[in-house]
DRENMAR-169705 format. One record per residue (C-alpha): residue number from 1; residue in three letters; x, y, z. Coordinates in steps of 0.1 Angstrom, whole numbers, plus 5000, padded with zeros to 4 digits. Example, Ala and Ser with C-alpha at 12.3 -4.5 7.8 and 13.67 -1.06 7.14 Angstrom:
2
+------+------+------+------+------+
: resi : resn :   c1 :   c2 :   c3 :
+------+------+------+------+------+
:    1 :  ALA : 5123 : 4955 : 5078 :
:    2 :  SER : 5137 : 4989 : 5071 :
+------+------+------+------+------+
//
This chain:
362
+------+------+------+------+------+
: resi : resn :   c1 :   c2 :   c3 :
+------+------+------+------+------+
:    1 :  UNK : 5352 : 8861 : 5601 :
:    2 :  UNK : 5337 : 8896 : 5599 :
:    3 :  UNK : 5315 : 8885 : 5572 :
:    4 :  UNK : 5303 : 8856 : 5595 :
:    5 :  UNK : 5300 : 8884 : 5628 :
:    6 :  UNK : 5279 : 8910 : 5602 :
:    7 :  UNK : 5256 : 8879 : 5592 :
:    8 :  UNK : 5250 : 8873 : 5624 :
:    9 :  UNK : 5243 : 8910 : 5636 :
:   10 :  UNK : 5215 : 8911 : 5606 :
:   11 :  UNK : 5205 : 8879 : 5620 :
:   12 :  UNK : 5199 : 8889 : 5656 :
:   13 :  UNK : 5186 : 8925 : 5639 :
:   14 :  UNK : 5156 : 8910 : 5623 :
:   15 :  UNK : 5148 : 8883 : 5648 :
:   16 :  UNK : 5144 : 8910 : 5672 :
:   17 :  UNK : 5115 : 8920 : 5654 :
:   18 :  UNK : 5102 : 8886 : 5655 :
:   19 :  UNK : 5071 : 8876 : 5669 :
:   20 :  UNK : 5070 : 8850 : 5688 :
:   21 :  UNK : 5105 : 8857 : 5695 :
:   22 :  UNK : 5118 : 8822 : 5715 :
:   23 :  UNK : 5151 : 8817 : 5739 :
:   24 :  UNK : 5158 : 8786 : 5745 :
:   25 :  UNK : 5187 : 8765 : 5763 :
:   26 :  UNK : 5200 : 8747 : 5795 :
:   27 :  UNK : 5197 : 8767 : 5830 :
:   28 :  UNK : 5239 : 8763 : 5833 :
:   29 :  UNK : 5261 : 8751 : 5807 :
:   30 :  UNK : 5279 : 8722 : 5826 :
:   31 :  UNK : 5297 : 8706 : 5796 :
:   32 :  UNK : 5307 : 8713 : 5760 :
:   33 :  UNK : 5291 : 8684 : 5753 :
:   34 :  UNK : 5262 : 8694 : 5772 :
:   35 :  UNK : 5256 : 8724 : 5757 :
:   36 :  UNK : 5264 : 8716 : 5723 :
:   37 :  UNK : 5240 : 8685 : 5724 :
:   38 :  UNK : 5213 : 8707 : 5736 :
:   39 :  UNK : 5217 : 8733 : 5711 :
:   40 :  UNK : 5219 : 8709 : 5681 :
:   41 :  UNK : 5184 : 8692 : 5694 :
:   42 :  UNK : 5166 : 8725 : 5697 :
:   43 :  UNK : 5182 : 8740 : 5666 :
:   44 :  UNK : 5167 : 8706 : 5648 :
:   45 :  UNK : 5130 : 8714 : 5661 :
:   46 :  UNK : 5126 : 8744 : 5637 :
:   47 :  UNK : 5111 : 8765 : 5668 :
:   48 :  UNK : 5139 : 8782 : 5684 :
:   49 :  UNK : 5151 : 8815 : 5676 :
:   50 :  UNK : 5182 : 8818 : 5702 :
:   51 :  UNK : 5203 : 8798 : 5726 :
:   52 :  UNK : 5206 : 8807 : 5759 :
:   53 :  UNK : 5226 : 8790 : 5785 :
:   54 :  UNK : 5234 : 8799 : 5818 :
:   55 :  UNK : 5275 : 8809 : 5825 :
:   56 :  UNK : 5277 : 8829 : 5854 :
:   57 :  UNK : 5249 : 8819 : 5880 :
:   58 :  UNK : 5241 : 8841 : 5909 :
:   59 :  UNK : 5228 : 8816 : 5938 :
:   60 :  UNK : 5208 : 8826 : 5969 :
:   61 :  UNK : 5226 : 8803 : 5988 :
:   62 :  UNK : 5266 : 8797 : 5988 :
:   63 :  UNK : 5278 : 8762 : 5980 :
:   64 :  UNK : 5254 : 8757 : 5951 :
:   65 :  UNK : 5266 : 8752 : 5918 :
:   66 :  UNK : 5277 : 8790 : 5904 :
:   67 :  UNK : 5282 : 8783 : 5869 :
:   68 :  UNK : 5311 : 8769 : 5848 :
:   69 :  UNK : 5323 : 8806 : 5842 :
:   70 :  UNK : 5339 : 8819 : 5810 :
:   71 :  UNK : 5358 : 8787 : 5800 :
:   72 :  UNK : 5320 : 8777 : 5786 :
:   73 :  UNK : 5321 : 8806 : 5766 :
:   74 :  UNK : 5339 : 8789 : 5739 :
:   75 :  UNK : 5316 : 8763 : 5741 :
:   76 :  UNK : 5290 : 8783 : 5733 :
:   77 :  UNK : 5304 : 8797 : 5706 :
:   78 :  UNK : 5309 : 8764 : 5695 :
:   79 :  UNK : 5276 : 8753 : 5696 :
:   80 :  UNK : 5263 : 8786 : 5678 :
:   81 :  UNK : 5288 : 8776 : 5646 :
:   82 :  UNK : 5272 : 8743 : 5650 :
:   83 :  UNK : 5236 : 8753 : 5649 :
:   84 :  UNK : 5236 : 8789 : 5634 :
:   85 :  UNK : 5214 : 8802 : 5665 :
:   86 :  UNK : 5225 : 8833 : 5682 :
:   87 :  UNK : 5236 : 8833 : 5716 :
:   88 :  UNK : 5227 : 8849 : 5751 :
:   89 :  UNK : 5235 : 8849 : 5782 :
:   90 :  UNK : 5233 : 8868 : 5819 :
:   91 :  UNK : 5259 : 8890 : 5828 :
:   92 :  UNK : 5262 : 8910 : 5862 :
:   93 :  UNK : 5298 : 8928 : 5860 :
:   94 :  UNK : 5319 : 8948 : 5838 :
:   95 :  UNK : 5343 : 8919 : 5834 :
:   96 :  UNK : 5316 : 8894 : 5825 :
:   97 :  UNK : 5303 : 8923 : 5799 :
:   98 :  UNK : 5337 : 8919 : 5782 :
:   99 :  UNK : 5339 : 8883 : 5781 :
:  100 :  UNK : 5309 : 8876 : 5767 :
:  101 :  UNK : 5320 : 8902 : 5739 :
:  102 :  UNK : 5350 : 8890 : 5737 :
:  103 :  UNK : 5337 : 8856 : 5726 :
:  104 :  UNK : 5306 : 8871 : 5701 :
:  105 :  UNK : 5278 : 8862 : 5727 :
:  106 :  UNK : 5247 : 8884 : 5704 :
:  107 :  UNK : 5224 : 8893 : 5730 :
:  108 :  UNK : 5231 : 8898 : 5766 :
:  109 :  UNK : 5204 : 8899 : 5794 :
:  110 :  UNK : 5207 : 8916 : 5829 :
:  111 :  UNK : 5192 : 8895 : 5859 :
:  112 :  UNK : 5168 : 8899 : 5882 :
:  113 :  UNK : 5192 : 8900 : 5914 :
:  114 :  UNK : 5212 : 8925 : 5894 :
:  115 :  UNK : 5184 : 8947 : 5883 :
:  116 :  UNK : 5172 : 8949 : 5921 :
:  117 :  UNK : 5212 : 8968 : 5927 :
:  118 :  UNK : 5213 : 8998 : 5906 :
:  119 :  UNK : 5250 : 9003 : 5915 :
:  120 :  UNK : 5252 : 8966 : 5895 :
:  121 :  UNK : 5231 : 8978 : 5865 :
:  122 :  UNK : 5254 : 9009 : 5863 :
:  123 :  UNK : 5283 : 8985 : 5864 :
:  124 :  UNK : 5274 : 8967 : 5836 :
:  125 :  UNK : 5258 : 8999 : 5820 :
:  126 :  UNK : 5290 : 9015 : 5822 :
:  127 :  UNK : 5307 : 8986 : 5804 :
:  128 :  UNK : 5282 : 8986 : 5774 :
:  129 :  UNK : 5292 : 9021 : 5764 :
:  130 :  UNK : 5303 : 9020 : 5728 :
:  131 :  UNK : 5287 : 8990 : 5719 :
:  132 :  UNK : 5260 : 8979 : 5698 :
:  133 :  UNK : 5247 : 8948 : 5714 :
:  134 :  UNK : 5208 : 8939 : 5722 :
:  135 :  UNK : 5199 : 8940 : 5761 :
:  136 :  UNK : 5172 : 8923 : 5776 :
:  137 :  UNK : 5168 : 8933 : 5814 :
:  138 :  UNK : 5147 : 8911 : 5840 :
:  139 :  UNK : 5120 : 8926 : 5862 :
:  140 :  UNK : 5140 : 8928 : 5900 :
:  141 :  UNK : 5132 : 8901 : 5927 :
:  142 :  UNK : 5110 : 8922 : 5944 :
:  143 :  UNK : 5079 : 8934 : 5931 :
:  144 :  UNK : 5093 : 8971 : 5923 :
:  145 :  UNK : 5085 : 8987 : 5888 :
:  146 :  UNK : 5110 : 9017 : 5897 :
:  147 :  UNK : 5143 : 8998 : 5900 :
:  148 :  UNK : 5128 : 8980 : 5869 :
:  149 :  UNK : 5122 : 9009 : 5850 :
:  150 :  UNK : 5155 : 9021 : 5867 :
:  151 :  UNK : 5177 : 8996 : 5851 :
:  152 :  UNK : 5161 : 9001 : 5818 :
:  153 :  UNK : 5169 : 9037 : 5821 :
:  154 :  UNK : 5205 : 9032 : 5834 :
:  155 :  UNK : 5210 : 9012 : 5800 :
:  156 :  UNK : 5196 : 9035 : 5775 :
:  157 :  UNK : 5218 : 9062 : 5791 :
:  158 :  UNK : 5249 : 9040 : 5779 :
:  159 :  UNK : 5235 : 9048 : 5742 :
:  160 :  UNK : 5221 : 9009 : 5739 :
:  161 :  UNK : 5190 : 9008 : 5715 :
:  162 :  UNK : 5177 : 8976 : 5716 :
:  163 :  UNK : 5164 : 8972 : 5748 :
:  164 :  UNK : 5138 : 8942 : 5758 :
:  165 :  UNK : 5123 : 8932 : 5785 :
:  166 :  UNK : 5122 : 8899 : 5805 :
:  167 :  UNK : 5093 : 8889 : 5836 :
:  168 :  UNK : 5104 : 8861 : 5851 :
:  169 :  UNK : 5078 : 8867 : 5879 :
:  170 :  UNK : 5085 : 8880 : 5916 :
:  171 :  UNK : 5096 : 8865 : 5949 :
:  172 :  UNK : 5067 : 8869 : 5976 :
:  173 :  UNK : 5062 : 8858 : 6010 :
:  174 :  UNK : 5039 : 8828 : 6012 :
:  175 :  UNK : 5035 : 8818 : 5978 :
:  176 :  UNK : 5031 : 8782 : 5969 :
:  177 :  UNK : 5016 : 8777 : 5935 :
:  178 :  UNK : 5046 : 8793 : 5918 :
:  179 :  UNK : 5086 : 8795 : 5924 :
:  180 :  UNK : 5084 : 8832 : 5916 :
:  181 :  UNK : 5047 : 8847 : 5915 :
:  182 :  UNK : 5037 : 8858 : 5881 :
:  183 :  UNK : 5020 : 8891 : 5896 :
:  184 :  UNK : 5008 : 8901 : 5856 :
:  185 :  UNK : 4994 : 8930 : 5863 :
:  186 :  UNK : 5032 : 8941 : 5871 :
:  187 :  UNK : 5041 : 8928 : 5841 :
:  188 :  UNK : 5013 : 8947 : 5821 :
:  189 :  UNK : 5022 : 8982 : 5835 :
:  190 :  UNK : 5053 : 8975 : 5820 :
:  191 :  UNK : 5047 : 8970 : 5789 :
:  192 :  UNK : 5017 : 8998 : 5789 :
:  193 :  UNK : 5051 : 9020 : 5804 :
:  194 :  UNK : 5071 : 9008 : 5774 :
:  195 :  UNK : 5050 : 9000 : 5741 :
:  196 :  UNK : 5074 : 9001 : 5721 :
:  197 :  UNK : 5100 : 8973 : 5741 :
:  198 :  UNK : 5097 : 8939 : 5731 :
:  199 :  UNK : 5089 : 8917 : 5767 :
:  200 :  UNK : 5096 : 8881 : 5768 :
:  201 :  UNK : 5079 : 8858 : 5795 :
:  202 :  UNK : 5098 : 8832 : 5812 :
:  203 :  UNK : 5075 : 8807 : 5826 :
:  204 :  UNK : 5106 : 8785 : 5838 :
:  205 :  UNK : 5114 : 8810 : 5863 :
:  206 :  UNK : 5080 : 8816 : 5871 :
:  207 :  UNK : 5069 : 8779 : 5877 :
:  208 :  UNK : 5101 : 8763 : 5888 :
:  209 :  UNK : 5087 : 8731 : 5881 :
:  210 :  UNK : 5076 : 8720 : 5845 :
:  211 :  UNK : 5042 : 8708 : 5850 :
:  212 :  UNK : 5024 : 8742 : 5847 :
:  213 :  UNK : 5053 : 8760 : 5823 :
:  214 :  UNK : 5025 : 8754 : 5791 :
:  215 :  UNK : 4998 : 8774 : 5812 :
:  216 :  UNK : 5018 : 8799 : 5822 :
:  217 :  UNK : 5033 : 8805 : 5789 :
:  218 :  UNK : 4999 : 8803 : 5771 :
:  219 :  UNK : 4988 : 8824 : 5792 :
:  220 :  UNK : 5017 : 8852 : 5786 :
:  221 :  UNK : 5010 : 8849 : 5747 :
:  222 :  UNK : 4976 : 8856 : 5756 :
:  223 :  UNK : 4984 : 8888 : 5770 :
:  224 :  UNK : 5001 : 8896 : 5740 :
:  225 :  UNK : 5038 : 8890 : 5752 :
:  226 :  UNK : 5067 : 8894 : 5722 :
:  227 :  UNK : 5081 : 8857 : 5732 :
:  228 :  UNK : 5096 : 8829 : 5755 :
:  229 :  UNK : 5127 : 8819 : 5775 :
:  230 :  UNK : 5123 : 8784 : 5780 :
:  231 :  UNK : 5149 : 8764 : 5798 :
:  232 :  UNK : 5156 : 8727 : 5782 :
:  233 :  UNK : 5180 : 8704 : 5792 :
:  234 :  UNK : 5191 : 8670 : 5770 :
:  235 :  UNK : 5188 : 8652 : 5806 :
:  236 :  UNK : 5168 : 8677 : 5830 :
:  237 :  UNK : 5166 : 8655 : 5863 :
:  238 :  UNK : 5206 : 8653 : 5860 :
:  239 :  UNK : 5205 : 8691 : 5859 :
:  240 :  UNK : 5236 : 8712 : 5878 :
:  241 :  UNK : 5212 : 8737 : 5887 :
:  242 :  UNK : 5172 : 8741 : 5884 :
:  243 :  UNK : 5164 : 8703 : 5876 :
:  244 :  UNK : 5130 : 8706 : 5874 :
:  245 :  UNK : 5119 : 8733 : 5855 :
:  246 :  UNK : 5140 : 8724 : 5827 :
:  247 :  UNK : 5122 : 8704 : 5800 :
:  248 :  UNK : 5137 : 8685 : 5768 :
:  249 :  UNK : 5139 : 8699 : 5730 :
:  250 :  UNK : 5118 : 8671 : 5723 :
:  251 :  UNK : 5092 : 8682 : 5756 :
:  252 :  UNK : 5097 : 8724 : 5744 :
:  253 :  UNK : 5089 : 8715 : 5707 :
:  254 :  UNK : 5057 : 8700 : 5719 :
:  255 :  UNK : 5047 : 8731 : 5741 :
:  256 :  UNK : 5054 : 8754 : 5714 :
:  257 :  UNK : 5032 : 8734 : 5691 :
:  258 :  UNK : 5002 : 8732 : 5719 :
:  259 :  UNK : 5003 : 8768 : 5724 :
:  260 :  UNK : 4975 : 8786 : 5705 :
:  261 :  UNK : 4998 : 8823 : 5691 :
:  262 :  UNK : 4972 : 8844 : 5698 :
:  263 :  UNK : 4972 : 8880 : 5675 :
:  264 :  UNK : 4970 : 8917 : 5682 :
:  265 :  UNK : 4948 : 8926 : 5658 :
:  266 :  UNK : 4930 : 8910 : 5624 :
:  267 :  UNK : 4923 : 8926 : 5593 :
:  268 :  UNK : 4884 : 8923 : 5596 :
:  269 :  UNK : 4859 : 8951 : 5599 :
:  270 :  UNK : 4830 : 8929 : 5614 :
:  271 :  UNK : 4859 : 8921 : 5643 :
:  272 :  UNK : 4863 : 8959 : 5646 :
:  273 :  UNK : 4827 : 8972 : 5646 :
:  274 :  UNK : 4817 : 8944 : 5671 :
:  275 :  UNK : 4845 : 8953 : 5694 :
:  276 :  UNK : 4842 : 8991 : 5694 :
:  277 :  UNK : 4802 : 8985 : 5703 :
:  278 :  UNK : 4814 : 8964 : 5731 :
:  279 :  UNK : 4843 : 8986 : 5737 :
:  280 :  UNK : 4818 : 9017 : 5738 :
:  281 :  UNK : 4798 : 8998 : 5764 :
:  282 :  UNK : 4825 : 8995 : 5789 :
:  283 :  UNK : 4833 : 9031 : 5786 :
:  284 :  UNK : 4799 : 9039 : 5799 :
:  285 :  UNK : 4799 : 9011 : 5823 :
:  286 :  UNK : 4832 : 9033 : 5837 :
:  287 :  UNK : 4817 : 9064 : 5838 :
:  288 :  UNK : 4792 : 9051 : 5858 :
:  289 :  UNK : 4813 : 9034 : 5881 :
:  290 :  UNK : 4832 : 9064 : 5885 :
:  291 :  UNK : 4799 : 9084 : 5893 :
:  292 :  UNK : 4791 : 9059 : 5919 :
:  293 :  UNK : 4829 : 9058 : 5933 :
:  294 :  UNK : 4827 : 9095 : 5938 :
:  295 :  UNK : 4790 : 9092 : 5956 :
:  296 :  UNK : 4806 : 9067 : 5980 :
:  297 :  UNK : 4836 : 9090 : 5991 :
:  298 :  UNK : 4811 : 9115 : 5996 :
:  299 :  UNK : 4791 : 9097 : 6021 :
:  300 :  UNK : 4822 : 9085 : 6039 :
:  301 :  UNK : 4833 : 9120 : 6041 :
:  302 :  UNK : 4801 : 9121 : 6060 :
:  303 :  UNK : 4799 : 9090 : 6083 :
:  304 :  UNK : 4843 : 9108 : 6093 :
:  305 :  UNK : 4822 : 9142 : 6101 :
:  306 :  UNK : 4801 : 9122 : 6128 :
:  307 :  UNK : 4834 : 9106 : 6141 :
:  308 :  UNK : 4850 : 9139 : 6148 :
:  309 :  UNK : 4823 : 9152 : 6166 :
:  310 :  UNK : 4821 : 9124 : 6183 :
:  311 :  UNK : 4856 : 9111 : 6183 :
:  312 :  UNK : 4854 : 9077 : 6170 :
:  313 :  UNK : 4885 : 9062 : 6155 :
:  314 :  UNK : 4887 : 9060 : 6113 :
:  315 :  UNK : 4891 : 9021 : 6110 :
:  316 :  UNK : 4861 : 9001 : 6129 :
:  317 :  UNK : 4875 : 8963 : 6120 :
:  318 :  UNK : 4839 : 8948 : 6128 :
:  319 :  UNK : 4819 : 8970 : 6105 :
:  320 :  UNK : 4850 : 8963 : 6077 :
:  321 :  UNK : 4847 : 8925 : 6083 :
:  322 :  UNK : 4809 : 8929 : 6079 :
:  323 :  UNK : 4818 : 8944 : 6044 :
:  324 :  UNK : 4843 : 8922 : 6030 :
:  325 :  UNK : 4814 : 8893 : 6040 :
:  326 :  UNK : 4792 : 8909 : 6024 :
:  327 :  UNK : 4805 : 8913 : 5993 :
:  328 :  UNK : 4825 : 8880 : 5987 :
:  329 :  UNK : 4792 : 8865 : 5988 :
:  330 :  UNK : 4778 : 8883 : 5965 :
:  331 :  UNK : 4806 : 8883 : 5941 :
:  332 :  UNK : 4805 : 8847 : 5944 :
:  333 :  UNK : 4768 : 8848 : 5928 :
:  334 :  UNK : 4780 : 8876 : 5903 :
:  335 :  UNK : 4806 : 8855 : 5890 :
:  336 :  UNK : 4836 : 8875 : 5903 :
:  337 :  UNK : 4865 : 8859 : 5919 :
:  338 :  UNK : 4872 : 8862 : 5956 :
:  339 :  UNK : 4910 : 8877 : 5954 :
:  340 :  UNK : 4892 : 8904 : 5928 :
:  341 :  UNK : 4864 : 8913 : 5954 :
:  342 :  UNK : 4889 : 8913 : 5980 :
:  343 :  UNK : 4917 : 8936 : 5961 :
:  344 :  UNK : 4888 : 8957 : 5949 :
:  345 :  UNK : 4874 : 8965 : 5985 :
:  346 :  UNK : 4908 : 8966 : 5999 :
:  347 :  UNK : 4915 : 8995 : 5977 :
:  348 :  UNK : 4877 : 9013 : 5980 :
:  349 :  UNK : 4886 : 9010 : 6016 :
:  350 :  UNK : 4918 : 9028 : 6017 :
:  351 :  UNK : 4906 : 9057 : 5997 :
:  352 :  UNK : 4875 : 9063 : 6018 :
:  353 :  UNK : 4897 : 9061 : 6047 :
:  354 :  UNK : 4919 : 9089 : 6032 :
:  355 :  UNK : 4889 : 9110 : 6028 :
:  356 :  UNK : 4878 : 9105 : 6062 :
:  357 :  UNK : 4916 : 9111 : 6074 :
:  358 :  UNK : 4909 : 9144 : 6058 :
:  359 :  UNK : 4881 : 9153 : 6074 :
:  360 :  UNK : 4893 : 9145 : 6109 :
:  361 :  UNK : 4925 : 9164 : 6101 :
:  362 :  UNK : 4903 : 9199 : 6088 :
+------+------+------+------+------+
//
């Protein structure tokens, strides 16, 4: 049994350094049959790297399905003898940590409405100590880098060395294209924070409905993401929990076949000296827009002198509504997109009013 345990430790060891790296498995394990079904079908695709499956389920509502609890954990296990993929699931307490141990689970992953409670990371933190078990940790609920960078920190204090990262996208007010909004640029500070962590997309979480999960997880690859979690299901419209963004084996082998694996880097020096001469270009394009930046701040520093002397409030909404017109238009005939021209003004605007704020204050 050891021998089988250390086999599998080498297993999970080098798949960790796997690219693409892909999770797959059902939302909730609901049956042993279920579960072991599933597992068997997505072991026989060839394209899945782990199984996954949901035990513990933290619901925003009470009532709903909360998982089948650790009387699937043997199942799991079962299914992993079965299929020979290692296993993960979410865990959110101490106890949960030393179930899932106690029945080999490989990799365990901490979930976003844990990673938003730091005394809940520190829990589980707490209850890795001593062991030698990968951790994946999903970005909080809330768009917040600090408890996410938080939780990864609480976890490396407990001496755990393989830590990943998972961005299952962010709950926002008013979003309708997505369950949980994909906000990438979150996602990419992330990573740019922590090079050398592996980060794994989950476009189920993201979409919460399968129709878009293939652009949403092309996309991820082509931002140079480590790997998937993909929910599938045998039967996803009878689902316990998350019907429809599960998809089947059959339905996740096709993705992953569709999907064009984009790489980092190629071994071709024409590649290289075209990009640097490109790359070089936009360096000097951001110097200059730097130059310009700094000219602008300068005459709003101005245009705030002659509203002290006058006083004149710092915010005139007509003249910034003239603006934002303005501009959208044009970036329209530029070929810019409305939300960039919109964020990027938003943000000119807040700086020049700092440095009128300044002014007014001296």
């Amino acid at each position: 049994m050891q021998t089988v345990e250390a086999n599998m430790k080498q297993k999970v060891q080098e798949l960790w350094g796997k690219r693409p790296l892909i999770i797959s498995g059902p939302c909730s394990a609901e049956t042993e049959e279920q579960l072991v079904q599933t597992a068997q079908q997505l072991a026989a695709t060839g394209k899945v790297d782990m199984l996954r499956a949901g035990i513990w389920k933290p619901r925003t509502k009470p009532g709903l399905f909360e998982g089948i609890g650790a009387k699937g954990l043997p199942w799991l296990q079962h299914a992993k003898k079965l299929t020979g993929l290692p296993t993960a699931v979410e865990v959110a307490t101490a106890k949960q940590v030393e179930d899932a141990l106690t029945f080999d689970v490989d990799v365990l992953w901490v979930g976003a409405r844990t990673t938003v409670n730091p005394f809940s990371v520190q829990e589980v933190a707490d209850a890795l100590r001593g062991v030698d078990i990968p951790v994946l940790i999903k970005n909080p609920i809330n768009p917040d880098l600090e408890l996410w960078t938080g939780a990864v920190e609480r976890i490396a204090r407990a001496g755990i060395q393989r830590i990943g990262l998972i961005h299952r996208g962010f709950s926002s007010y008013g979003n309708s294209e997505y369950r949980n909004a994909p906000m990438w640029h979150l996602a990419i500070e992330m990573k740019r924070r922590n090079p050398n962590m592996i980060i794994i997309n989950d476009p189920s979480h993201i979409c919460g409905k399968r129709d878009n999960l293939l652009e949403t997880a092309q996309r991820a690859i082509d931002l140079d993401f480590d790997g998937l979690m993909i929910e599938s299901h045998i039967d996803p419209d009878q689902a316990w929990s998350d019907a429809k963004q599960q998809v089947t084996p059959t339905r996740l082998k096709e993705m992953l076949d569709a999907i064009i694996w984009r790489k980092e880097d190629v071994a071709s020096e024409s590649y290289h000296e075209a990009l640097e001469k490109l790359r070089q270009q936009i360096n000097h394009l951001d110097d200059e827009l730097m130059q310009i930046l700094s000219h602008r701040m300068k005459v709003a520093e101005r245009i705030g002198q002659y509203k002290k002397d006058n006083n004149i409030t710092i915010l005139q909404t007509n003249r910034w509504n003239e603006i934002l017109d303005r501009v959208v238009k044009q970036g329209e005939n530029l070929g810019l997109s409305n939300e960039f021209i919109t964020k990027y003004f938003d943000a000119v605007h807040m700086e020049s009013i700092n440095h009128q704020k300044k002014v007014l204050d001296s």
